[in-house]
C-alpha positions in Angstrom: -156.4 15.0 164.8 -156.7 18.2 162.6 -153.8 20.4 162.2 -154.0 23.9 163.3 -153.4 26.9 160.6 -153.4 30.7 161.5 -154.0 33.0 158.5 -153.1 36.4 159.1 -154.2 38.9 157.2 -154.6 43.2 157.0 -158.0 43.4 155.5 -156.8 44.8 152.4 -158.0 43.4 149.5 -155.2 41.4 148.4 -156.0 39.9 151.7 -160.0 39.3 151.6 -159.0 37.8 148.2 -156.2 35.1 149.1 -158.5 34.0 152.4 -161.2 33.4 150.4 -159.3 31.5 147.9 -156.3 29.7 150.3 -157.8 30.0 153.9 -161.4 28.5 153.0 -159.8 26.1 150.3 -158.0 24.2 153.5 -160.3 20.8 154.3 -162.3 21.6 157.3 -161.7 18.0 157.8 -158.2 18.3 158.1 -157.5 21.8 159.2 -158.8 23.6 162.3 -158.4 27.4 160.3 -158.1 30.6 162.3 -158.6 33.7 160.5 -156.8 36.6 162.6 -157.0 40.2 161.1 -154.1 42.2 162.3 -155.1 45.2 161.3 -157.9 44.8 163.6 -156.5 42.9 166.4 -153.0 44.9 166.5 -151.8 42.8 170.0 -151.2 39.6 168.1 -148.6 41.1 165.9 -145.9 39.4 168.3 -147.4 35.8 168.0 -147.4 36.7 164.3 -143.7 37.4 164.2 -142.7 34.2 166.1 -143.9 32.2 164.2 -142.1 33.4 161.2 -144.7 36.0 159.3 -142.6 39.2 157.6 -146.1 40.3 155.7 -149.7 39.4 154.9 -151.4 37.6 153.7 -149.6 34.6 155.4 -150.7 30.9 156.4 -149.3 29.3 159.7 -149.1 25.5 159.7 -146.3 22.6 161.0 -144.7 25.6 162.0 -143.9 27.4 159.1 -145.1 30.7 157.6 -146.4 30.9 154.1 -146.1 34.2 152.9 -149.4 34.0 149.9 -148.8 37.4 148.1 -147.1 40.7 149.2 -149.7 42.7 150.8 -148.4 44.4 153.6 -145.2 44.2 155.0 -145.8 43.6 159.0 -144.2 46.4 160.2 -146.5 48.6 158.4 -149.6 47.6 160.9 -147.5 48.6 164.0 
């Protein structure tokens, strides 16, 4: 069974560049990866919050948020 990740991300280019180089890096084999924008999709910022994200670029996995490289803090896409 794969594990589900959620990468959340602004589109800024700090962003663009960890996805490309954590987010597509995960095994496809062992990782079901969902790429959500939040500066384009603005009504998942809750889900984001729950599960732990304080700024973007950030990977959900197992329940925990890694926070990749300070982008954006989340309140700033509100």
């Amino acid at each position: 069974m794969k594990t589900k990740a959620i990468f959340y991300h602004a589109g800024c280019s700090v962003c663009i560049a960890a996805e490309q180089n954590v987010a597509k890096a995960l095994d496809p084999a062992k990782y079901n990866v969902e790429i959500v924008d939040l500066g384009q999709d603005k009504s998942r910022l809750k889900e984001a919050e729950s599960a732990g994200v304080k700024s973007v670029p950030a990977l959900v996995m197992d329940g925990a948020a890694f926070h990749i490289n300070y982008g954006a803090g989340i309140e700033a896409l509100r």
